[in-house]
C-alpha positions in Angstrom: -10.7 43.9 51.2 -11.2 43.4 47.6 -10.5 46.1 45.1 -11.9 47.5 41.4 -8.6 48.6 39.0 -6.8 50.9 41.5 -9.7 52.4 43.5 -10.1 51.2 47.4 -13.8 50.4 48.3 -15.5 53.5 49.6 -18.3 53.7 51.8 -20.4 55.3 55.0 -19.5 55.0 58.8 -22.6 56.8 60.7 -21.8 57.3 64.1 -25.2 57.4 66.1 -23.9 58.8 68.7 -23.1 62.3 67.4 -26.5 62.8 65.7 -28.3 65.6 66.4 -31.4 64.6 64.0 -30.8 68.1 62.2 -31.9 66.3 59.2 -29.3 67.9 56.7 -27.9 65.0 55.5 -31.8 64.3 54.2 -32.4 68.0 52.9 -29.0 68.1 50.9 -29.2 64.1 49.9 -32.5 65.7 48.1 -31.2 68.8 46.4 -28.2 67.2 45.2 -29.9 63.9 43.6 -33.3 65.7 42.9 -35.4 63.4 44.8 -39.1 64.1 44.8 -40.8 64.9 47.8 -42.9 62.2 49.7 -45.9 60.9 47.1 -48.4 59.7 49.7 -46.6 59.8 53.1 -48.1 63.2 55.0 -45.5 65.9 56.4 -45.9 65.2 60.0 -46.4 61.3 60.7 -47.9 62.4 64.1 -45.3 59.6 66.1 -42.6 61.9 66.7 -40.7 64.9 65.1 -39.7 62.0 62.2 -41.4 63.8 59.3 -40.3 60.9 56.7 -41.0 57.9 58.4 -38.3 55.4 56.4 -36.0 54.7 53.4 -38.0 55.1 49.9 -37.9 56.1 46.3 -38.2 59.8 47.5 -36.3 59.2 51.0 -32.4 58.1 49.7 -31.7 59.1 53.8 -33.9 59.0 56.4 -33.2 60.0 60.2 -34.4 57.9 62.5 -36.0 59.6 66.1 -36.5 57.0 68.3 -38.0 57.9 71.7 -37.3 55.9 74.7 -37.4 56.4 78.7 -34.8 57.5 80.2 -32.3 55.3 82.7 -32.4 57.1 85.7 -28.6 57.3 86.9 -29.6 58.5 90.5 -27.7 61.6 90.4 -27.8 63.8 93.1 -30.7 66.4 93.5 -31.4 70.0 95.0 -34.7 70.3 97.0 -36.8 68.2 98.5 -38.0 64.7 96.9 -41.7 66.0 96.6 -40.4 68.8 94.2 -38.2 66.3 92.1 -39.8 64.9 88.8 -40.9 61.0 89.4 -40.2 60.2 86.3 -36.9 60.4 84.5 -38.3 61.4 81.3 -37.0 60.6 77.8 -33.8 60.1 75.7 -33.7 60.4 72.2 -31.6 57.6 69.8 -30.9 59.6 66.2 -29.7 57.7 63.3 -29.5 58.6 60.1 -30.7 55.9 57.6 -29.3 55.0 54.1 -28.5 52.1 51.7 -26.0 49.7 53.0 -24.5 48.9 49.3 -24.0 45.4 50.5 -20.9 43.2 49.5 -23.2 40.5 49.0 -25.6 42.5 46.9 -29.5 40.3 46.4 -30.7 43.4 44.4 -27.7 43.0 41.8 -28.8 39.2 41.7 -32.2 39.7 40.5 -32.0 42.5 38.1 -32.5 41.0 34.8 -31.7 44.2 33.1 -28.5 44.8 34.5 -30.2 48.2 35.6 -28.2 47.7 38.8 -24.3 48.1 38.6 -21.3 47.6 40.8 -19.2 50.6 40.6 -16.1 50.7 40.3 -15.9 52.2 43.9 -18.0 49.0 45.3 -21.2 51.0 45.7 -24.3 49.5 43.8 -26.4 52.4 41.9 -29.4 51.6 40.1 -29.5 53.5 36.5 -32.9 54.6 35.5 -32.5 54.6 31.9 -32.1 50.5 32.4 -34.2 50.0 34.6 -37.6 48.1 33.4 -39.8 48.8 36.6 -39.5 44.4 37.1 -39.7 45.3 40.7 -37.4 41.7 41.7 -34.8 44.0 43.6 -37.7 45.7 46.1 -38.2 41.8 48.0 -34.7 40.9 47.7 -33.1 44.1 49.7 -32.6 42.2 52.9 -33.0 46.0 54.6 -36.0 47.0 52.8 -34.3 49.9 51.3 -35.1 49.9 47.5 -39.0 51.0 46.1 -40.6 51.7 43.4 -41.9 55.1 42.7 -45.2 55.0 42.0 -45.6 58.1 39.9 -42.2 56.8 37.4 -42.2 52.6 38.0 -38.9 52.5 38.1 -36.9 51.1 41.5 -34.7 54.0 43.5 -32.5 54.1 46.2 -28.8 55.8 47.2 -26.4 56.2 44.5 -23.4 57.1 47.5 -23.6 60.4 45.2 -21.7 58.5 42.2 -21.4 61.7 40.2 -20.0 63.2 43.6 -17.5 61.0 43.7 -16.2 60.4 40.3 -15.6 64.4 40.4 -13.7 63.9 43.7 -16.3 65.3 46.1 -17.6 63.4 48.9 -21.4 62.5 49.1 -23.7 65.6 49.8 -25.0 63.7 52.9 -21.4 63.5 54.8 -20.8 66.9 53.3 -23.8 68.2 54.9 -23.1 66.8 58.2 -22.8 68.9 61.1 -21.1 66.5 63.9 -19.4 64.4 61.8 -22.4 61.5 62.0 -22.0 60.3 58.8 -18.1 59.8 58.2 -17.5 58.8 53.8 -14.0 56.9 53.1 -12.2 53.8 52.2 -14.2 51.7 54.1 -11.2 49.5 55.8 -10.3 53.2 57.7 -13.7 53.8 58.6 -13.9 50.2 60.0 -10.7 51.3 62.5 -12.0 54.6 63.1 -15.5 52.1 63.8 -13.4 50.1 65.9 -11.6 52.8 67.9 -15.3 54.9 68.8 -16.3 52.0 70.2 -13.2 51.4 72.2 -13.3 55.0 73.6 -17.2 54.8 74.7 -16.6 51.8 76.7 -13.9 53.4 78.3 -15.9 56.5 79.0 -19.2 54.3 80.4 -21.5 53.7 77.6 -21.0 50.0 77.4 -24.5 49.6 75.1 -22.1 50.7 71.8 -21.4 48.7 69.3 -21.3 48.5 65.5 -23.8 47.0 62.7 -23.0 45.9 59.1 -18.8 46.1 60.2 -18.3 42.4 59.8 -17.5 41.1 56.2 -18.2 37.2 57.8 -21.9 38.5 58.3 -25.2 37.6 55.9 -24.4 40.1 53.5 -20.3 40.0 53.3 -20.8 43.2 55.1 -21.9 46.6 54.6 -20.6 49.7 52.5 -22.5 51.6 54.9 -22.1 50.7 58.4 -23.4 51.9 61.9 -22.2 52.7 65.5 -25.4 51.8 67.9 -26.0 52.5 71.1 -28.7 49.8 71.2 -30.1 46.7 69.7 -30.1 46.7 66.0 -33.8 46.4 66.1 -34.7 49.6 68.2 -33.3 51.4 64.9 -35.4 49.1 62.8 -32.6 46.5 61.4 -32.7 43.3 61.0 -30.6 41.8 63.3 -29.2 39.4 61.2 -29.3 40.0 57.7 -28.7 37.7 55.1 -28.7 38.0 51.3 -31.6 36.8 50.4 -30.8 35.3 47.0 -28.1 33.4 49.3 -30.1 29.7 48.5 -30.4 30.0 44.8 -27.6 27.9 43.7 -28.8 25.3 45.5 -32.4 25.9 44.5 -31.5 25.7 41.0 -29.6 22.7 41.6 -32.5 20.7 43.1 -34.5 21.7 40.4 -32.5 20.8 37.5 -32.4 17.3 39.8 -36.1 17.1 40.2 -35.8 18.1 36.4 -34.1 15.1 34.8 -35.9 12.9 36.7 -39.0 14.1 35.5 -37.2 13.6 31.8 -35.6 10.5 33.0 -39.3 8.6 34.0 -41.0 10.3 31.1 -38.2 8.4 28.6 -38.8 4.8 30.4 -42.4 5.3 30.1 -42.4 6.1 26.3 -40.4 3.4 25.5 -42.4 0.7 28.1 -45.1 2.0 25.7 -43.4 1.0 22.5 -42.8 -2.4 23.6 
């Protein structure tokens, strides 16, 4: 794991499995940071209990309430069959949503400001002051995470509470957290304690578990903020498999500066066929 000066990389492990979809981590994420409520979303989307709907400008974390049939285990009942419900109702999967401050970073690519930064804790913050309202970084977030707000033009997303942790405090978000869902540290001990959850689910029957955005080999080089699951990556509304999107560039700019000179190249033989 690659280091700034002395500091270890820092980041996010949200353990799925543990959220209760109180929503604090959104409410204090907001007080702390001063984000703006919604600008045109309504307060109830009318789906479920979600009263955000996804990532924004004005949403730095968003908790996910995804609604799904239950599996019915066959348990034992009391009373007869007719009095039993025939279906097995619902189940609830809760994640809590955020930036995934990516190793491989396609928002820091295309900023031509340098509005978006590398900290020196690994985290990628966007400052404001910078930034010119280009937009470049909102298509190149491979997760969909960063937007424009429409009332300021400029691009927003998680900071990983950057002020928070220069003063030694951990984000308001984990702060905030009731179960222990969202779990801030030096991300190689997160990726243990990752590793260990899993180990311990499987053990106690829920074989569905596993993590997203652990792997540094992945599209992005790996998350700062990474995620237990207890289904497919896309029943939560991730990709699943991201890749930086700026990932082709180098070789985009090398076929062109190709395609270039031989433009140059037949453009010279013709002028001087010409002259002759």
């Amino acid at each position: 794991m690659a280091e700034y000066g002395a500091l270890p990389r820092m980041g996010f492990f949200t353990d799925t499995s543990v959220c209760i979809g109180c929503k604090a981590c959104e409410v204090a994420c907001k007080e702390w940071n001063g984000v703006p409520e919604a600008e045109s979303a309504p307060d109830l989307l009318g789906l479920s209990y979600d009263n955000t709907g996804d990532l924004g400008s004005n949403t730095w974390r968003h908790v996910a309430f995804i609604e799904q049939p239950a599996v019915d285990l066959g348990m034992p009942t009391v009373g007869a069959p007719e009095q039993q419900p025939e279906e097995p109702g619902v189940r609830w999967l809760m994640s809590s949503d955020v930036c995934k401050h990516c190793t491989h970073a396609a928002c820091l690519d295309v900023c031509p400001t340098g509005a978006l930064f590398r900290t020196e804790f690994d985290t990628v913050v966007v400052q404001q002051d910078i930034c010119n309202g280009c937009g470049y970084c909102v298509p190149a977030c491979p997760y969909g995470v960063i937007e424009k707000r429409e009332s300021d033009g400029r691009a927003f997303k998680c900071t990983l509470c950057y002020d928070r942790l220069g003063a030694g405090m951990e984000p308001a978000c984990a702060k905030a957290c009731p179960t222990d869902s969202i779990q801030f540290g030096e991300l190689d001990e997160l990726r243990e304690r990752a590793a260990a959850r899993v180990t311990a689910l499987h053990e106690d029957g829920v074989p569905e578990a596993r993590l997203y955005g652990h792997d540094p080999e992945d599209g992005v080089g790996g998350d700062g903020a990474f995620f237990l699951l207890l289904d497919e990556p896309e029943v939560y509304g991730f990709p699943p498999d991201p890749v930086v999107t700026t990932r082709d560039l180098p070789q985009m700019w090398k076929r062109a500066a190709t395609t270039a000179a031989g433009v140059a190249a037949a453009l010279v033989v013709s002028f001087l066929g010409r002259r002759r």
